[in-house]
ZALUM-62676 format. One record per residue: residue number from 1; residue in three letters; x, z, y of N, C-alpha, C, CB in turn. Coordinates in Angstrom, 3 decimals, padded with zeros to 6 digits. Glycine has a CB too. Layout:
// residues N
{num:NUM | residu:ALA | n_xx:X | n_zz:Z | n_yy:Y | ca_xx:X | ca_zz:Z | ca_yy:Y | c_xx:X | c_zz:Z | c_yy:Y | cb_xx:X | cb_zz:Z | cb_yy:Y};
...
//
This chain:
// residues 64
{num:1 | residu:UNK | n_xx:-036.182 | n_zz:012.485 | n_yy:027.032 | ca_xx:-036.583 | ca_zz:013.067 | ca_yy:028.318 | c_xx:-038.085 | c_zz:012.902 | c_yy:028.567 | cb_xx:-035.790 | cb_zz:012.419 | cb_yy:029.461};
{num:2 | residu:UNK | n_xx:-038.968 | n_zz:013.753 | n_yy:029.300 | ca_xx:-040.318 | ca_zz:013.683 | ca_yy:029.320 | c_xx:-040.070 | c_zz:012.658 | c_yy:030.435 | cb_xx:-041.252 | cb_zz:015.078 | cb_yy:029.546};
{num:3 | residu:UNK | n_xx:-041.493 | n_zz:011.818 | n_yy:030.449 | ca_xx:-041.871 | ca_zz:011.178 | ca_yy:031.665 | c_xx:-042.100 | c_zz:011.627 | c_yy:033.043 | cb_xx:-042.795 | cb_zz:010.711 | cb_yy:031.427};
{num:4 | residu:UNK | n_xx:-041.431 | n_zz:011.225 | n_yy:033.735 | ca_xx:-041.998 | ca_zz:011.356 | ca_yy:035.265 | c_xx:-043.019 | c_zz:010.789 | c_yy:035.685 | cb_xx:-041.231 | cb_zz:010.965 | cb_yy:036.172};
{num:5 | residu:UNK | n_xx:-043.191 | n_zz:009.209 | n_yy:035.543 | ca_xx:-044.315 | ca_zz:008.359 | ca_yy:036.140 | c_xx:-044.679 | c_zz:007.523 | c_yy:035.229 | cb_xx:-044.015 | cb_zz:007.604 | cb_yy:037.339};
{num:6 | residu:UNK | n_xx:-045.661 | n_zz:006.983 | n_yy:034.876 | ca_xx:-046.413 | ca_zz:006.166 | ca_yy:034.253 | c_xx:-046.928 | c_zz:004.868 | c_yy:035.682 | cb_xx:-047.713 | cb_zz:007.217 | cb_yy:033.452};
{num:7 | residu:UNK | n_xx:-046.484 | n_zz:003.835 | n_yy:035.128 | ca_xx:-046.471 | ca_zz:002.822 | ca_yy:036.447 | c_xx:-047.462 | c_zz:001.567 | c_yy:035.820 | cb_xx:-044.592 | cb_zz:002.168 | cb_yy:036.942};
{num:8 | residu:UNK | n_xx:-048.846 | n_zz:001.963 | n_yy:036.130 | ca_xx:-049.938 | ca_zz:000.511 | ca_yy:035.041 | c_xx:-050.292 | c_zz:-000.559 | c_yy:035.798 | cb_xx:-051.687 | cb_zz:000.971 | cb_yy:034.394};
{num:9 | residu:UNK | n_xx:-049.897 | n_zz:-001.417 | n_yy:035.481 | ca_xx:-050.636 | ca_zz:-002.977 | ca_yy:035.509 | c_xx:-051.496 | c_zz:-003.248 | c_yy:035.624 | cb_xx:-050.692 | cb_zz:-003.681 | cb_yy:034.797};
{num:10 | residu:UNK | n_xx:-052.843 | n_zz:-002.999 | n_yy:036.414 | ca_xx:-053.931 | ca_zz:-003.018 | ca_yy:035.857 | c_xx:-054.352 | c_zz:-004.895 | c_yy:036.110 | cb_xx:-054.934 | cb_zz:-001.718 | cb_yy:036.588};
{num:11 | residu:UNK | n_xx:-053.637 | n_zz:-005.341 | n_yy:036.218 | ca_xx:-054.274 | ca_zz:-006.885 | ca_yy:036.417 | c_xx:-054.305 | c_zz:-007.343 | c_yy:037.933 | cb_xx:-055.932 | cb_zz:-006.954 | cb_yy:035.852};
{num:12 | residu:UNK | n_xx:-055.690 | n_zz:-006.959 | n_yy:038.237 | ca_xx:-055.697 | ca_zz:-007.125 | ca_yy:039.608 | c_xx:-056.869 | c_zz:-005.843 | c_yy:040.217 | cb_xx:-056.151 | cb_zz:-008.845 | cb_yy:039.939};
{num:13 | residu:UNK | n_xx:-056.691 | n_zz:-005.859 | n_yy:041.311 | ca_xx:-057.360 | ca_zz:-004.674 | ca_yy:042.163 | c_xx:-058.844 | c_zz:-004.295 | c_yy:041.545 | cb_xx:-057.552 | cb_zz:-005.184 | cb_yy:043.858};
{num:14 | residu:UNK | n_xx:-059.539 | n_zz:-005.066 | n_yy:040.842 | ca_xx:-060.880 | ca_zz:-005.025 | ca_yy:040.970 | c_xx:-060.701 | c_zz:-003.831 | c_yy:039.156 | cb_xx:-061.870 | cb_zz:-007.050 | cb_yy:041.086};
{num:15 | residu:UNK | n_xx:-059.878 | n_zz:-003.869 | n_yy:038.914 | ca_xx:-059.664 | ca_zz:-003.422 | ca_yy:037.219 | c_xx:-059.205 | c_zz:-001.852 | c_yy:037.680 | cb_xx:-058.118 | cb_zz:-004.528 | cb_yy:036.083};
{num:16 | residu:UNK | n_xx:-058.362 | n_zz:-001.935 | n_yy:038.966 | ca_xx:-057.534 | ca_zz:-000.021 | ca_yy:038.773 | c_xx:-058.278 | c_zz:001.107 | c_yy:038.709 | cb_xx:-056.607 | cb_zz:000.571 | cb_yy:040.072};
{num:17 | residu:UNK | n_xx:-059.652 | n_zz:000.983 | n_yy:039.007 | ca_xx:-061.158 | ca_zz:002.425 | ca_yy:038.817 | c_xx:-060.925 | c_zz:002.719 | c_yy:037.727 | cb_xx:-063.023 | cb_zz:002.101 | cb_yy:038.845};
{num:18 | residu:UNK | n_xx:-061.307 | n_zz:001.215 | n_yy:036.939 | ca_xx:-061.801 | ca_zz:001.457 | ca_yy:035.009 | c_xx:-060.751 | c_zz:001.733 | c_yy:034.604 | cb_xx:-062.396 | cb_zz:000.146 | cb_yy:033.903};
{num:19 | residu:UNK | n_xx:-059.367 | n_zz:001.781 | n_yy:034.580 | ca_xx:-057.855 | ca_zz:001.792 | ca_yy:033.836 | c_xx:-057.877 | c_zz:003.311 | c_yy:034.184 | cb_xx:-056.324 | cb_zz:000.680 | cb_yy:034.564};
{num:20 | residu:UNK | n_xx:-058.335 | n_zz:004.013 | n_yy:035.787 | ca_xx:-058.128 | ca_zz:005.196 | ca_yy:036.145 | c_xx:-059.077 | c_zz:006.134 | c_yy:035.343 | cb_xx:-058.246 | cb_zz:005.261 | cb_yy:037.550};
{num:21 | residu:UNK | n_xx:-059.926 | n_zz:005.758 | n_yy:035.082 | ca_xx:-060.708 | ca_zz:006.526 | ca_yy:034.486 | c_xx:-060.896 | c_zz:006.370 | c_yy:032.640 | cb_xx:-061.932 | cb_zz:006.271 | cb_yy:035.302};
{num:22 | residu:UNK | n_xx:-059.935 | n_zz:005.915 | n_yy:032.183 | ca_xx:-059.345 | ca_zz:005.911 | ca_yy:030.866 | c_xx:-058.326 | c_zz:007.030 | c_yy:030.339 | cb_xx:-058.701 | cb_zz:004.703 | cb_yy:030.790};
{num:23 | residu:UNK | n_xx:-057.445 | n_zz:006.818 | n_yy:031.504 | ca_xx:-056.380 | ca_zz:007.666 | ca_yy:031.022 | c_xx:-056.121 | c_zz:008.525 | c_yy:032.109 | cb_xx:-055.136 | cb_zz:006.936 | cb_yy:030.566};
{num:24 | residu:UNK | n_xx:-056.394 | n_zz:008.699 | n_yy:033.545 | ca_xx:-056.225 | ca_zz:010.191 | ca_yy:034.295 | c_xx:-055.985 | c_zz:011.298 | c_yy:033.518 | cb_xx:-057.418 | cb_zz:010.620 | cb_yy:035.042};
{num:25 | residu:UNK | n_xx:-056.851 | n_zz:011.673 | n_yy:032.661 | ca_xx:-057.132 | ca_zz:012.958 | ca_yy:032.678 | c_xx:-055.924 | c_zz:013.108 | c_yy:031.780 | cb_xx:-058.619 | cb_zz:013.471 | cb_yy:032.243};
{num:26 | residu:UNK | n_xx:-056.406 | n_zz:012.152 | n_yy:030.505 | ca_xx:-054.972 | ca_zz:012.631 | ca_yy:029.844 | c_xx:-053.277 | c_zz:012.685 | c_yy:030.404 | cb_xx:-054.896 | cb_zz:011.754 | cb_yy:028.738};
{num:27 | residu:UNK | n_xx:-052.846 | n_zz:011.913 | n_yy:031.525 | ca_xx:-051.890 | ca_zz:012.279 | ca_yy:031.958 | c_xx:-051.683 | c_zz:013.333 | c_yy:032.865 | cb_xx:-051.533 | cb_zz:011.464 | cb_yy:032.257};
{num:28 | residu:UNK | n_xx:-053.023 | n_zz:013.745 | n_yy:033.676 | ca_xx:-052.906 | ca_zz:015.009 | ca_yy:034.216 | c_xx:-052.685 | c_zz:016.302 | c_yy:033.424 | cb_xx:-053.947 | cb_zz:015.150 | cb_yy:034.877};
{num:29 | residu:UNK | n_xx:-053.186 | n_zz:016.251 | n_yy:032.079 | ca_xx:-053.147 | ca_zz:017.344 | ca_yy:030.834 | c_xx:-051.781 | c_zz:017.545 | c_yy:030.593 | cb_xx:-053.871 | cb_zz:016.871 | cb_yy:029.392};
{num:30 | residu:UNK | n_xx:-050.632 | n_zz:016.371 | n_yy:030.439 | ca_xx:-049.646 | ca_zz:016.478 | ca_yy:029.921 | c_xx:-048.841 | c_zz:016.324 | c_yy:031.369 | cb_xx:-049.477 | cb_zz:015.546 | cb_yy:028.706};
{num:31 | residu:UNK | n_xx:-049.035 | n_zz:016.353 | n_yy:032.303 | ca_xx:-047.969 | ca_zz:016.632 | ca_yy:034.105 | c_xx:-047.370 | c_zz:015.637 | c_yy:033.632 | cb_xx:-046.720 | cb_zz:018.253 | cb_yy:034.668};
{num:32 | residu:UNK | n_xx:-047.455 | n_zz:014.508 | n_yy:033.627 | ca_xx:-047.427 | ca_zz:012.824 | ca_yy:033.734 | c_xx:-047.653 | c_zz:012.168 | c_yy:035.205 | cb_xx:-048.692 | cb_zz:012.185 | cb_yy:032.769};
{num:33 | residu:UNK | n_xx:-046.924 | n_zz:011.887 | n_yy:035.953 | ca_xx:-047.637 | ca_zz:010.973 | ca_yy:037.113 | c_xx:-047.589 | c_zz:009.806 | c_yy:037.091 | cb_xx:-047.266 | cb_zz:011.109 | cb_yy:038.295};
{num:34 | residu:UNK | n_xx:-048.942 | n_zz:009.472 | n_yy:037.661 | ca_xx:-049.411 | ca_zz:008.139 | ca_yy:037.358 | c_xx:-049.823 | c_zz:007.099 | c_yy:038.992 | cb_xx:-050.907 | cb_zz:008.464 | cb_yy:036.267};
{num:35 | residu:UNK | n_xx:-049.349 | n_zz:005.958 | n_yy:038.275 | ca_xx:-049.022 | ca_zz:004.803 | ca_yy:039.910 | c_xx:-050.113 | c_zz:003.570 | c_yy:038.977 | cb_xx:-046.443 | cb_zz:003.951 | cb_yy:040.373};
{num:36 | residu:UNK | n_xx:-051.313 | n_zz:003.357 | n_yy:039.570 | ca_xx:-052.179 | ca_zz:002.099 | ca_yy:038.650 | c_xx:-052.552 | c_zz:001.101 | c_yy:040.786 | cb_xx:-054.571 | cb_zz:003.202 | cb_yy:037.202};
{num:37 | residu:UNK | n_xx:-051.732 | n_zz:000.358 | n_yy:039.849 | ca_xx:-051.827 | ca_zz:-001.034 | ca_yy:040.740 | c_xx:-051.688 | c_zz:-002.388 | c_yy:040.454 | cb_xx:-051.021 | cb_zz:-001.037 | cb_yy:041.589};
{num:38 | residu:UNK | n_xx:-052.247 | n_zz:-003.794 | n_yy:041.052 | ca_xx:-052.202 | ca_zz:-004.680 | ca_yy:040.460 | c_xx:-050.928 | c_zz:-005.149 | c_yy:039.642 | cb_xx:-052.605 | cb_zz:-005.349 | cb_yy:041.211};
{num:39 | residu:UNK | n_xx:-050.744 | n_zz:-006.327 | n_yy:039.258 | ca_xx:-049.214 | ca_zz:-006.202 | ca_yy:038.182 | c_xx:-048.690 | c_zz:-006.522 | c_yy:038.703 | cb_xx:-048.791 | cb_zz:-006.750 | cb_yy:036.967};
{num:40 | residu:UNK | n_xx:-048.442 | n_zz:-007.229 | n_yy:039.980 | ca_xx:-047.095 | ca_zz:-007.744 | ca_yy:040.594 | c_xx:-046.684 | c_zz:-006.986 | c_yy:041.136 | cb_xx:-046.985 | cb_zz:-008.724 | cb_yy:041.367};
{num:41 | residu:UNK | n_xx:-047.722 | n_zz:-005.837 | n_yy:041.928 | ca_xx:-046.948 | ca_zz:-004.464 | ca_yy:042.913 | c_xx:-046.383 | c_zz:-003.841 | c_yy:041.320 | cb_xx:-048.446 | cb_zz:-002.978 | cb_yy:044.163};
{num:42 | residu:UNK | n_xx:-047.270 | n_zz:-003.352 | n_yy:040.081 | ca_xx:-046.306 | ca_zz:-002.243 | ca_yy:039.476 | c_xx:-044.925 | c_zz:-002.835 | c_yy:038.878 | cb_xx:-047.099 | cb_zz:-001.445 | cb_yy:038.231};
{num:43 | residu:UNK | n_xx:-044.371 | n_zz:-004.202 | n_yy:038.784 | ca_xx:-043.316 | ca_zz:-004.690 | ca_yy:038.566 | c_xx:-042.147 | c_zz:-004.184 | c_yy:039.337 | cb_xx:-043.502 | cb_zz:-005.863 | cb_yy:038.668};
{num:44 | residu:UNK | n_xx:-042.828 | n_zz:-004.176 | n_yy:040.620 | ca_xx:-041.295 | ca_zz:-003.881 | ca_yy:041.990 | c_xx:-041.828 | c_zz:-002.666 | c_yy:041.776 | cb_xx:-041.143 | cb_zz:-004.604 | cb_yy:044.060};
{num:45 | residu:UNK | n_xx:-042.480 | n_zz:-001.766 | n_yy:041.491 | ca_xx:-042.631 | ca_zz:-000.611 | ca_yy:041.854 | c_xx:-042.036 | c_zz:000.453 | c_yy:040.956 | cb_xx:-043.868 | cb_zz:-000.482 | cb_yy:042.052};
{num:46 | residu:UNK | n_xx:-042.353 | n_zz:-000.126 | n_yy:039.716 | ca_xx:-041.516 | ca_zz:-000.058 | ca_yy:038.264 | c_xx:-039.885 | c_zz:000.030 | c_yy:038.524 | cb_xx:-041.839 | cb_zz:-001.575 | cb_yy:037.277};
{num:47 | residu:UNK | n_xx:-039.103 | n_zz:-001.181 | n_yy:039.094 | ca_xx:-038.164 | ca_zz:-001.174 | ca_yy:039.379 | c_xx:-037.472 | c_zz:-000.551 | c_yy:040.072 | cb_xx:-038.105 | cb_zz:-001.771 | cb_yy:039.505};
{num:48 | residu:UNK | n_xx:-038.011 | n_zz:-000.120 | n_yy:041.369 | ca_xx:-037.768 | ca_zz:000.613 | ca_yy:042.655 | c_xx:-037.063 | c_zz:002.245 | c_yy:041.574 | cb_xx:-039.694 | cb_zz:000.827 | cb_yy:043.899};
{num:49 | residu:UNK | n_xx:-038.658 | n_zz:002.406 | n_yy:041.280 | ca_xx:-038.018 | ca_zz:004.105 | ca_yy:040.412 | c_xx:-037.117 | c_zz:003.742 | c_yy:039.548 | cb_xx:-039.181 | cb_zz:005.132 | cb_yy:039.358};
{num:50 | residu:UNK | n_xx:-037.155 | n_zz:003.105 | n_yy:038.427 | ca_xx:-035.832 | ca_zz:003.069 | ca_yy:037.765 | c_xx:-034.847 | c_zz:002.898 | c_yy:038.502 | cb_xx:-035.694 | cb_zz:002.192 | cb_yy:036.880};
{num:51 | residu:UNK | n_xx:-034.343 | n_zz:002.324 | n_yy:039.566 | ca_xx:-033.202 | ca_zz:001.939 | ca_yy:040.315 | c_xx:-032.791 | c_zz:003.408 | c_yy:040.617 | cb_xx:-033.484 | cb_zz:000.903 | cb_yy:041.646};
{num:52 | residu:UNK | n_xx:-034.297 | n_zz:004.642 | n_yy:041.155 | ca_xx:-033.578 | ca_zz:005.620 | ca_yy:041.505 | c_xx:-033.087 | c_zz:006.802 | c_yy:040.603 | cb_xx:-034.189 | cb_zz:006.014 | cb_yy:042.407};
{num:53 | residu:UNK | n_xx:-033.186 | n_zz:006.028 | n_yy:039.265 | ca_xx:-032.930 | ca_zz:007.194 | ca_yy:038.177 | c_xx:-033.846 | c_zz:008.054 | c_yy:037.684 | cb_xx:-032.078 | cb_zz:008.047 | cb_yy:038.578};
{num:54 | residu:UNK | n_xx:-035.318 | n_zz:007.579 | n_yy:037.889 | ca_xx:-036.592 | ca_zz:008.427 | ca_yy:037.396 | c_xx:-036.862 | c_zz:007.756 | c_yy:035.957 | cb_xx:-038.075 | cb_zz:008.281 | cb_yy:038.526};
{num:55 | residu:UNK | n_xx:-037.456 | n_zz:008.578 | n_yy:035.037 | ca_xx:-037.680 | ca_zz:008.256 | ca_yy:033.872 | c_xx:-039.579 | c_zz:007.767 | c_yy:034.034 | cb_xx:-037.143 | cb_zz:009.650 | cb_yy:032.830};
{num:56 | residu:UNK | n_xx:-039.393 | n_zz:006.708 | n_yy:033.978 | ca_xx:-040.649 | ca_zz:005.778 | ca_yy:034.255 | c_xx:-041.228 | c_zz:004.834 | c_yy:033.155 | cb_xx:-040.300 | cb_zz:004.861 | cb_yy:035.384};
{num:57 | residu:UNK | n_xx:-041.932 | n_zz:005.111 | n_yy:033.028 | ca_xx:-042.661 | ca_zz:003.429 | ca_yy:031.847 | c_xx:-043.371 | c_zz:002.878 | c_yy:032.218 | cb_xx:-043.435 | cb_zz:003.417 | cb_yy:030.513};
{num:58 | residu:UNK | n_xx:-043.635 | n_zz:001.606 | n_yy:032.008 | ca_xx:-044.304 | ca_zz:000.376 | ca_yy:032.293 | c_xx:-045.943 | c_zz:000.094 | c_yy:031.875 | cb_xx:-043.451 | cb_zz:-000.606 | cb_yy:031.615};
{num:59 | residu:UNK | n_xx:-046.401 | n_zz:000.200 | n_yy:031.884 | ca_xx:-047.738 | ca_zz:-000.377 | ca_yy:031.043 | c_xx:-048.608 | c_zz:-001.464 | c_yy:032.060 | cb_xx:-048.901 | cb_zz:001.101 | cb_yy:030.569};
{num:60 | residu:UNK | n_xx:-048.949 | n_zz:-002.667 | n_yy:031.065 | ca_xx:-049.651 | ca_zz:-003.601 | ca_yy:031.735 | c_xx:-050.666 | c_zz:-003.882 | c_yy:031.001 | cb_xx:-048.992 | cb_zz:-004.677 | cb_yy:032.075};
{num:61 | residu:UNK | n_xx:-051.813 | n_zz:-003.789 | n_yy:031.391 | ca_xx:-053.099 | ca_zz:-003.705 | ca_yy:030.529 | c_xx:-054.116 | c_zz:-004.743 | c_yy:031.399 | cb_xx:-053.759 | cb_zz:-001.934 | cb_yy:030.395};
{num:62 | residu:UNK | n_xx:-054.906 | n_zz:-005.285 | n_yy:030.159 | ca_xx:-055.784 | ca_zz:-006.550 | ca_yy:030.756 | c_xx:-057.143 | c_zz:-005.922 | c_yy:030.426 | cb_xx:-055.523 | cb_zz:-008.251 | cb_yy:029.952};
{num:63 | residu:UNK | n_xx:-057.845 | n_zz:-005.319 | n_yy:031.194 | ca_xx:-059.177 | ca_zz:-004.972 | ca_yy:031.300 | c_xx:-060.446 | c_zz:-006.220 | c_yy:030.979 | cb_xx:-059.236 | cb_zz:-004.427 | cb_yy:032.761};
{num:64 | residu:UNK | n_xx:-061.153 | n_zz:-005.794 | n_yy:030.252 | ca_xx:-062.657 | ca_zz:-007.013 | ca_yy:029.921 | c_xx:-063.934 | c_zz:-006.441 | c_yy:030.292 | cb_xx:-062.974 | cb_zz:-007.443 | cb_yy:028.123};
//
């Protein structure tokens, strides 16, 4: 099944610009939606959609 949402980790608040501006474009190219928030919100947030039956993936990425 294609993706609905892409749900990223970005660490913490000060990281979600640089993570957004990595991969936006390419998920806008392929109608991907994308949720980039610190990692403890995309955990429950992650969960929330799977609970409602959306096809969602996880990514948690540590920015330097």
């Amino acid at each position: 099944p294609k993706i609905d949402v892409l749900v990223v980790g970005a660490g913490d608040k000060k990281n979600i610009d640089k993570v957004r501006h990595r991969i936006a474009g390419f998920l806008r190219e392929h109608k991907v939606g994308l949720e980039i928030m610190d990692t403890e919100d995309a955990i429950s947030t992650f969960n929330f959609l799977n609970a409602e039956g959306r096809y969602v993936v996880a990514f948690i990425t540590f920015v330097s």
